[in-house]
C-alpha positions in Angstrom: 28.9 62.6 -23.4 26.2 59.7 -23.0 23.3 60.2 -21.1 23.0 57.7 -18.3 20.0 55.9 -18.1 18.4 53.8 -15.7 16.0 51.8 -17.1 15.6 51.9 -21.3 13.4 49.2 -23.0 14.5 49.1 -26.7 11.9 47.4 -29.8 9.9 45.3 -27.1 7.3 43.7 -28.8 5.2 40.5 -27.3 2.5 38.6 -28.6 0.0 36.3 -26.6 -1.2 33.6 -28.7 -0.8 35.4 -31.9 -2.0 38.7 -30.7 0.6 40.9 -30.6 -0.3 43.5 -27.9 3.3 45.3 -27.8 4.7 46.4 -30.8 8.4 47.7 -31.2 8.1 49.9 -28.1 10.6 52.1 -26.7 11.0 53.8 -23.2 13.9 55.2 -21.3 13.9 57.3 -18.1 16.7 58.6 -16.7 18.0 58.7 -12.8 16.0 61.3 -10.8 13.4 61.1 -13.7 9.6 61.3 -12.9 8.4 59.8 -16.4 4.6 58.9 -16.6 3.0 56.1 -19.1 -0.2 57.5 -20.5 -2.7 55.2 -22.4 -6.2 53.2 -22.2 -6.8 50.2 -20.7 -5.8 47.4 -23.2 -2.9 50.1 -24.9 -0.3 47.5 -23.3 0.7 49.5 -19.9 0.6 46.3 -17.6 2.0 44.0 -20.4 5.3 46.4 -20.2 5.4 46.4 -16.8 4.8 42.3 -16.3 8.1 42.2 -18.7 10.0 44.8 -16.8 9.0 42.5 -13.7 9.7 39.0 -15.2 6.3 37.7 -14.1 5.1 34.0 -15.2 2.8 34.7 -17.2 5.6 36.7 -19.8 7.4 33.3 -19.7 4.9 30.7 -19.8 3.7 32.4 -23.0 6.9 32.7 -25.1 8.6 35.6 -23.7 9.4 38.6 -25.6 11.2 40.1 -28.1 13.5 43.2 -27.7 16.5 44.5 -25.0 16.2 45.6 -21.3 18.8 47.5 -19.9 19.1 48.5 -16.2 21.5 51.1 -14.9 23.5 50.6 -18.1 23.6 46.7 -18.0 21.6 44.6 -20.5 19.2 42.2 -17.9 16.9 39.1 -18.5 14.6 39.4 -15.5 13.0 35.8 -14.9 11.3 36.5 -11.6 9.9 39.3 -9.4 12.3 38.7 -6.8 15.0 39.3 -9.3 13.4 42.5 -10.0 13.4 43.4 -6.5 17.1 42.3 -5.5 17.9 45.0 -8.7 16.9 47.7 -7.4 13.2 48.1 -8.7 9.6 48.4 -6.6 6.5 49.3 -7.6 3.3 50.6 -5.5 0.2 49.2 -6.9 -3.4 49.7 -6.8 -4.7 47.0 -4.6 -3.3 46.7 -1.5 -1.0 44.4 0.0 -0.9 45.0 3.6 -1.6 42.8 6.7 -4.5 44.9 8.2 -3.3 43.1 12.1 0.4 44.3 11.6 1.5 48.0 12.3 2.7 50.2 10.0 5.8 49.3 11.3 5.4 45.4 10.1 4.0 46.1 6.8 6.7 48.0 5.9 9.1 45.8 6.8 7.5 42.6 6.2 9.6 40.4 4.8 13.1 42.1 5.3 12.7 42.5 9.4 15.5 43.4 11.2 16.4 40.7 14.1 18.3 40.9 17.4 20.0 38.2 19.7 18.6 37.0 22.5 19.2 34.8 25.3 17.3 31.6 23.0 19.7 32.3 20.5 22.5 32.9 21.9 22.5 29.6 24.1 21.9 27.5 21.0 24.4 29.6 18.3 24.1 28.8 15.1 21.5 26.4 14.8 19.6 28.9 17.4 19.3 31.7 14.3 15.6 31.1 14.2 15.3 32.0 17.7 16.3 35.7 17.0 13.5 38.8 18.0 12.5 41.3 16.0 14.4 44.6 16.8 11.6 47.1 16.7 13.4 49.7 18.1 15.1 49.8 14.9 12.1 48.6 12.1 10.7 51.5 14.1 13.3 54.5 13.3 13.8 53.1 9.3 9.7 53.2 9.3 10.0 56.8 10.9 12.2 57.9 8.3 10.2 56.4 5.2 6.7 58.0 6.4 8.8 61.2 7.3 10.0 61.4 3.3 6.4 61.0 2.3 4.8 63.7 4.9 3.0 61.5 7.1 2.9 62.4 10.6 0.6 59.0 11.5 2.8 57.0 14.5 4.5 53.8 13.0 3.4 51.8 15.8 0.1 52.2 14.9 -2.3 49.1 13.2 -3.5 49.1 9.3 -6.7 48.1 10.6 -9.4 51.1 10.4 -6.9 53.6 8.4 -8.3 55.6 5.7 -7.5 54.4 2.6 -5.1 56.9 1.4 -3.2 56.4 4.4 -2.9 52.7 3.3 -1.8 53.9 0.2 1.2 55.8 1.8 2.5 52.7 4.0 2.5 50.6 0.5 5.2 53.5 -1.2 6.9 53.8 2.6 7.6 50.2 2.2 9.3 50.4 -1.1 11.1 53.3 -0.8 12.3 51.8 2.7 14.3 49.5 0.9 18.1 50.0 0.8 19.1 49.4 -2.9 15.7 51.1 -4.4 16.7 52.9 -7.7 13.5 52.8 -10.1 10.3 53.1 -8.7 6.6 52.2 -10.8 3.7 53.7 -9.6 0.9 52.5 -11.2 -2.3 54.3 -10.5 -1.1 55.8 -6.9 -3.9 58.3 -6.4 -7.0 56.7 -7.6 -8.1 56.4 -3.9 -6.4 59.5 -2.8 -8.1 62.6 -1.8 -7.0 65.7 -3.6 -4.8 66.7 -0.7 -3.7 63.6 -0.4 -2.6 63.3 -3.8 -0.6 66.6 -3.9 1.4 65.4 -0.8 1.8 62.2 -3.0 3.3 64.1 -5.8 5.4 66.4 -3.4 7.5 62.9 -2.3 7.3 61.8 -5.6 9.4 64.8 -6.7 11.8 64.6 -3.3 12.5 61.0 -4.6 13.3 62.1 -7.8 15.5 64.4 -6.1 17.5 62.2 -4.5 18.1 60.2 -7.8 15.1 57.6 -8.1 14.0 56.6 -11.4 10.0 57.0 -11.0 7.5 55.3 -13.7 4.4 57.6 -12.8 1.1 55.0 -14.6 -2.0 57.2 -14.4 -4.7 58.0 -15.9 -5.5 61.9 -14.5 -3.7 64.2 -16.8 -3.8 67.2 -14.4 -0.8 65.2 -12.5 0.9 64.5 -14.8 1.6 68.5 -16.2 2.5 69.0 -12.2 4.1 65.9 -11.7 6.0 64.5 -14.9 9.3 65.5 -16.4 8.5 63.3 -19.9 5.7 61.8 -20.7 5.2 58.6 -23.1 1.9 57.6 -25.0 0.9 54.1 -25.5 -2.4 52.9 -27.8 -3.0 49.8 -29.0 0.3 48.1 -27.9 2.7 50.9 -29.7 4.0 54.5 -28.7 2.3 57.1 -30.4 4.1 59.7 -29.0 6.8 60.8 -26.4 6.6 64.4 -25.1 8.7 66.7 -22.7 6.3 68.6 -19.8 6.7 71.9 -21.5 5.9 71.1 -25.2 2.6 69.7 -24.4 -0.6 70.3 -22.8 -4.0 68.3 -21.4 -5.6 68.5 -24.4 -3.1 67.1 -26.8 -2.3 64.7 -23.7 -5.8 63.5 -23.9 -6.1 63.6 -28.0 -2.9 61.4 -28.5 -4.0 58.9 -25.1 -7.7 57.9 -27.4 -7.2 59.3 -30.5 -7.8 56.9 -34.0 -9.5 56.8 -37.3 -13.3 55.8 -36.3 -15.5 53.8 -39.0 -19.1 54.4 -38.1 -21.3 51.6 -38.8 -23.9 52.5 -41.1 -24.6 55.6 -38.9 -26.3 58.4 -40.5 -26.9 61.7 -39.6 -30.5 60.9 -38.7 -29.9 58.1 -36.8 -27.1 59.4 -34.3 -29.7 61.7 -33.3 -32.3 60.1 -30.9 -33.6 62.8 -28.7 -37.3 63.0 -29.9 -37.5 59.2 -29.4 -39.1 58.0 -26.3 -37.6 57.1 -23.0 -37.2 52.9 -22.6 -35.0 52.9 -19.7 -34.5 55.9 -17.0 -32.2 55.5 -13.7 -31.9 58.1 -10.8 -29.4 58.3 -8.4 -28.3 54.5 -9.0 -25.9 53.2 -6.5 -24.9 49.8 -6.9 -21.9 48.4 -4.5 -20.2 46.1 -7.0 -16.7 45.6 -5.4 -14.1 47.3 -7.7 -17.0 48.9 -9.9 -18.9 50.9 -7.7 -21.3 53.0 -9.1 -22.0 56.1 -6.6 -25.1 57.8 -7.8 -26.6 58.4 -11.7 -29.1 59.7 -13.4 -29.1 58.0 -17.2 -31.9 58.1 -19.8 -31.9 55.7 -22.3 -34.1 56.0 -26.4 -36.0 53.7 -27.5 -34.4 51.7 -30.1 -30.8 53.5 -29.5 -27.4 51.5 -29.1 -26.0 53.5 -26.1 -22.3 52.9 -24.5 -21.0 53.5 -21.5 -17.5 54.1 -21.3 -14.5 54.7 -19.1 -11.7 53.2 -17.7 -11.4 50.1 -15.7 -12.3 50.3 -12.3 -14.4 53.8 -12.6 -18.0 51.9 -12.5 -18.7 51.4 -15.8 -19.2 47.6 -15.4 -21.4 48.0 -12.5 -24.4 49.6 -13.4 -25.6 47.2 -15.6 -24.9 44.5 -13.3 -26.7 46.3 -10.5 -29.3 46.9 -12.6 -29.9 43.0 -13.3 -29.6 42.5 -9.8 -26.6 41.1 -9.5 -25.2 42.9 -6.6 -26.7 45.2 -4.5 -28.0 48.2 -5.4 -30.2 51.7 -4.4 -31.7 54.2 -6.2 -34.8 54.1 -9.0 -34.7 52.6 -12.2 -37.9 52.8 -14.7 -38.5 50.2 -17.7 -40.9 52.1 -19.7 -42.4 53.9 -16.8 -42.8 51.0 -14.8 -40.7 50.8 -11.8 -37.9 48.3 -11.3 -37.6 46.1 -8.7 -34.3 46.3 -7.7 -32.4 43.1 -6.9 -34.5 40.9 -8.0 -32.6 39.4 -11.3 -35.8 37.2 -11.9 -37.8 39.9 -12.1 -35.3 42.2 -13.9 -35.7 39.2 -16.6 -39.6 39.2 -16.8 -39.6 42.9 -17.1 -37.9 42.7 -20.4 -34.3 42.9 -19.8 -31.5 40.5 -21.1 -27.6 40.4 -20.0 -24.5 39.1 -21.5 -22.4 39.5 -18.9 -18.7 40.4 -19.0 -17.5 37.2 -17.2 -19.3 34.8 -20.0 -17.2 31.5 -18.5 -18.3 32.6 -15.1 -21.6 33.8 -15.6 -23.0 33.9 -18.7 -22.3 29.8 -20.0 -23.0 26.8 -18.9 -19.9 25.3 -20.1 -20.3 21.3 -19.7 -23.9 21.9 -21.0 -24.7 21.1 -24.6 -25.5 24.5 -26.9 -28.9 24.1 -27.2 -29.6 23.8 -23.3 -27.5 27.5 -23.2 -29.9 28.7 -25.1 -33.2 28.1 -23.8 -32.6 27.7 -20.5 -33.1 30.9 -19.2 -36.6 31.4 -20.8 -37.7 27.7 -19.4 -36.8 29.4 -16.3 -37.9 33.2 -16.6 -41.2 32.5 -19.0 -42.0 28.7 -19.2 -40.8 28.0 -22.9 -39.7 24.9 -24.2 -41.2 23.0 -21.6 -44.6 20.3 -21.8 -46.7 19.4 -19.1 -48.3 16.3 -18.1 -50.6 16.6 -15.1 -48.3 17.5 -12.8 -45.3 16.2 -14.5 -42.8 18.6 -16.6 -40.5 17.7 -19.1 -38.3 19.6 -21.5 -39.8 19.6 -25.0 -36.6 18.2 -27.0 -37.9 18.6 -29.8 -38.9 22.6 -29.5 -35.2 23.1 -27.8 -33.4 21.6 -30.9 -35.8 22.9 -34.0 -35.1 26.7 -31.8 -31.1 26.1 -31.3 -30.3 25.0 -35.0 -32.7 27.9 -36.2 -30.5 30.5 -33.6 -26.9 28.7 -35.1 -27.8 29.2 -38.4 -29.2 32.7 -37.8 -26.3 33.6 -35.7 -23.4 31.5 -37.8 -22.5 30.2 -34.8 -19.7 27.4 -35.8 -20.1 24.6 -34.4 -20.6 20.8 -34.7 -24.3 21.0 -34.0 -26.3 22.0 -31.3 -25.6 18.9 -28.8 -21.7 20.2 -29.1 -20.8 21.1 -25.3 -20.3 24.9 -25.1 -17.0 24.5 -23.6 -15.5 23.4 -26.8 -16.5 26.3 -28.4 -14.0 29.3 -29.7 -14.6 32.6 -27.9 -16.4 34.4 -30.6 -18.9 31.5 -30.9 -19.1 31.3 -27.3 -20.3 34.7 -27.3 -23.1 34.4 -29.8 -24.0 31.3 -27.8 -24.8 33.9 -25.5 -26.3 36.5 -27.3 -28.9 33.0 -28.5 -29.7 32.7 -25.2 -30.2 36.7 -24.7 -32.6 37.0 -28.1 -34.6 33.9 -26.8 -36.0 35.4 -24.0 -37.1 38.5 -26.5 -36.0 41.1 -24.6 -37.0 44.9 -25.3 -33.1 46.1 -23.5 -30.0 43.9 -24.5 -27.5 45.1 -21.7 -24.2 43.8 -23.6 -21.1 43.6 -21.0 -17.2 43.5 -23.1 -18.8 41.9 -25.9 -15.4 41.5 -27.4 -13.0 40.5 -24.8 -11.4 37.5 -25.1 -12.2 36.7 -29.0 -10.1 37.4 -31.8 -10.6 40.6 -33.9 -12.2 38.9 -36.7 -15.2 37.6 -34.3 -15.1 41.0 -32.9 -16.3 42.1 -36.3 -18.8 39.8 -36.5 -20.3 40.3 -32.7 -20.1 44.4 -33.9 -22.6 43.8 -36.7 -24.3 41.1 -35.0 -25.4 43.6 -32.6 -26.3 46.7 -34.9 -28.5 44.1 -37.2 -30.2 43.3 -33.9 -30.4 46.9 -33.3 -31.4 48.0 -36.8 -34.1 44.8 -38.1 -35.4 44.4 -34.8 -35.2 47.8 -32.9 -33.8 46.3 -30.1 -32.3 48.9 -27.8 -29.1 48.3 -26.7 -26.8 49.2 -23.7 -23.2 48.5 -24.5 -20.7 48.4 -21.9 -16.8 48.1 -23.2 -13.0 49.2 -22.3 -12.7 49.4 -26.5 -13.6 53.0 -26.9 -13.1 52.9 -30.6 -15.9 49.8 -31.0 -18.2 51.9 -28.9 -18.0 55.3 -31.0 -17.9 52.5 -34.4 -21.8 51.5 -33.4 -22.9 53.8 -30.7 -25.5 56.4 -31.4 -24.7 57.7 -27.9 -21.8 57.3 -25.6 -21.7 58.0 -21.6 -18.6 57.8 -19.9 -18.3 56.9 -16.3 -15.2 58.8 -14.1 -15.2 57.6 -9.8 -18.5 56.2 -10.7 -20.8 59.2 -11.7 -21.0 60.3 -15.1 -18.7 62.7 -16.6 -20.7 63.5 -19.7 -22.5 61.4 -22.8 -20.9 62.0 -26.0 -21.4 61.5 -29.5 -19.2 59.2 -31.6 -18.9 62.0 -33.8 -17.1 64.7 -31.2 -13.7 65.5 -30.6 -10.7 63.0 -29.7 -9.8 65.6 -27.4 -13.2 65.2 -25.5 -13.5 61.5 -25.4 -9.9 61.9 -23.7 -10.5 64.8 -21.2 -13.8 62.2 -20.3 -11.8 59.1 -19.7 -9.4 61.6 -17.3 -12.0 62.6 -15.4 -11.3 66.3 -16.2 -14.0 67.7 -19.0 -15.5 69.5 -16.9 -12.8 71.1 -15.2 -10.8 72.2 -18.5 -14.3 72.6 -20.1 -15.3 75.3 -17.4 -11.9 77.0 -17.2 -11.9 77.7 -20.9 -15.4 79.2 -20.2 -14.3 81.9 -18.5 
């Protein structure tokens, strides 16, 4: 007999802009199922699920390639709403509650259930508009949803002021409220649960499953998916590396497969991975910095002298902001030393003068100056931060043209940036360029710590190569030290002689690009030091 399926995705492959980021992948799950999608950020996870959704930006970029079947029936989702009407929710990570309404009206918004009243009555038909709410009954269905999760918090009760894992709880109450609901995604459900809270998550998982929901269970923490999952499926880099029952695996292989790949060190030796007898450059304690989405919630981090150190970890876990708290850029607490000298801390001006240089992770946002001319990228921030590239007449001054342009085509050349010149507007540039337009501007201030922010997003994988060894010539002619923060895990352990990785904003442990697969992966999970200490025993 064949197995009945309700959702199976068969060779789905899409490509954005000649990028192909899902190749041939395959995933079924069966009614009742609780089947969880393992794999970094950038393996493809939310590219399956914008397919599976029909969301624009699938369609505005060629659609894909492949067959999507749905409780037996091949479908061609075009829109969200179709999605919906199908039979398929998901919970997400941010929320999307009305913090004003009740539980109540969030979980209902949208589908409310109306009543007649005098208004509408005395106009009939065209008086439809006229109807009340019935809360009496958006009530008792609310009741019933919270009930099936275990929440015992009244439904007449506002968002406003709840504790985020409640919040959490109202966004699956309104999904699974819904009438026709067959396949459920969760993507990420317990990142802002408590651990409590997250068991009582998995508990209505599994009654769902029980009553014959399909459940997608995203996530990064392996430890719920041995108590949660039925199967489990591995993406990496855009393709399924493996698909596994509960019983025939464990957290370790879980975490090998989710990172594992062949690693080329860049001219790396022995010698130079190991950097403890060099000095300290760059020492933070307890560094706090509230960057919304990347809070960072209390390190300690020493960096060498003349190192290339990354910081790792998945997105959303604080990576990103400590080195954007630590150039000031939002607020921050704690102590950071630059070669013993205290840090002002925000104070990006005089994060600058103290010998500090950032290319930030937004580089059209923050880092370029895109209607500006390349040269004026360049040197603008040390006209600004030191003076350069600027003349003085009495009290007049001007911007010495001539210094600017003999520096920019010196930088281009250095640098191979392509371009037309260095009066070409930035704009016009190709991402990789665009990046060592940044990196100019970096190196001109002369900067003893390069703090480098997803140095590769965005550009194609041949300028990846090129901003890779950019950085470890910088590193190795001039002993620049470098702080690398990137989602690529296998670019930081190809030029890293160190690698940190950051879990609910504290550190889990640094690493060297030399250990195990199986470490790197229990890091990323957040659970080293749990399995680490268990197998001590």
């Amino acid at each position: 007999m064949q197995e009945k399926y309700t959702l199976q995705m068969k060779n789905i492959e899409k490509e954005y802009f000649g990028n192909k980021v899902l190749k041939s992948v395959n995933l079924s799950v069966k009614p009742g199922e609780i089947h969880a999608l393992l794999g970094e950020n950038g393996a493809g996870k939310s590219t399956l699920m914008n397919i599976l959704f029909g969301m624009p930006v699938i369609h505005s970029t060629g659609g894909f390639s492949g067959e999507v079947f749905f409780d037996g029936e091949k479908v061609d989702i075009k829109s969200p709403k179709e999605a919906m009407n199908r039979g398929i929710g998901m919970v997400h990570q941010e929320f999307m509650l009305v913090p004003g309404f009740t539980l109540a009206e969030n979980i209902k918004l949208n589908r409310e259930i109306t009543k007649q009243n005098l208004f509408s009555r005395l106009f009939g038909k065209t008086g439809q508009n006229l109807k009340s709410l019935d809360y009496k009954m958006m009530n008792r269905d609310s009741r019933k949803a919270l009930d099936t999760l275990g929440i015992n918090i009244e439904e007449w009760v506002k968002i406003a002021g709840l504790p985020v894992g409640y919040m959490q709880f109202v966004e699956i109450a309104r999904e699974i409220d819904k009438r026709n609901i067959k396949f459920l995604v969760f993507d990420e459900p317990t990142a802002v649960l408590t651990e409590s809270e997250a068991d009582n998550l998995i508990s209505a998982m599994k009654r769902l499953a029980d009553s014959g929901i399909a459940i997608l269970f995203i996530t990064h923490r392996l430890d719920e998916v041995m108590q949660a999952a039925d199967n489990i499926t591995i993406l990496r880099d855009g393709e399924v590396v493996a698909t596994r029952k509960k019983e025939e695996t464990d957290v370790m292989e879980l975490a090998e497969l989710m990172v594992g790949r062949k690693i080329k060190l860049v001219n790396k030796s022995e010698d130079e991975l190991n950097i403890e007898d060099r000095k300290t450059i760059l020492s933070a304690r307890n560094l706090i910095v509230n960057m919304p989405g990347e809070k960072v919630k209390g390190i300690d981090l020493e960096v060498k002298e003349g190192e290339i150190l990354g910081i790792g970890g998945l997105a959303g876990q604080g990576k990103i902001g400590i080195a954007n708290g630590i150039m000031g850029l939002y607020e921050s607490k704690g102590e950071v030393f630059i070669k013993g000298e205290k840090l002002e801390l925000n104070n990006t001006p005089k994060a600058l003068k103290s010998g500090l240089a950032f290319l930030s992770e937004d580089r059209r946002g923050v880092g370029l100056l895109l209607e500006s001319s390349i040269e004026t990228n360049i040197a603008i921030t040390s006209m600004q931060i030191k003076g350069n590239y600027l003349k003085k007449f009495g009290p007049i001054t001007q911007i010495d043209r001539k210094l600017v342009r003999r520096h920019a085509i010196k930088m281009i050349k250095d640098l191979d940036i392509r371009c037309t010149g260095p009066q070409q507007t930035t704009g016009r540039l190709s991402g990789g360029n665009q990046q060592k337009v940044c990196i100019a501007r970096a190196l001109t201030l002369e900067p003893d710590i390069l703090f480098v922010s997803e140095p590769t997003r965005g550009i194609d994988i041949g300028a990846k190569k090129l901003v890779l060894d950019l950085l470890v010539k910088l590193n190795k002619e001039l002993g620049m030290t470098i702080i690398m923060t990137s989602s690529e895990l296998a670019e930081l352990r190809a030029i890293c002689n160190r690698i940190a990785i950051i879990s609910e904003g504290k550190i889990e442990g640094i690493l060297k690009p030399t250990d195990s697969d199986a470490d790197f992966g229990l890091m990323m999970a957040g659970q080293y030091r749990k399995i680490r200490s268990k197998e001590a025993l």
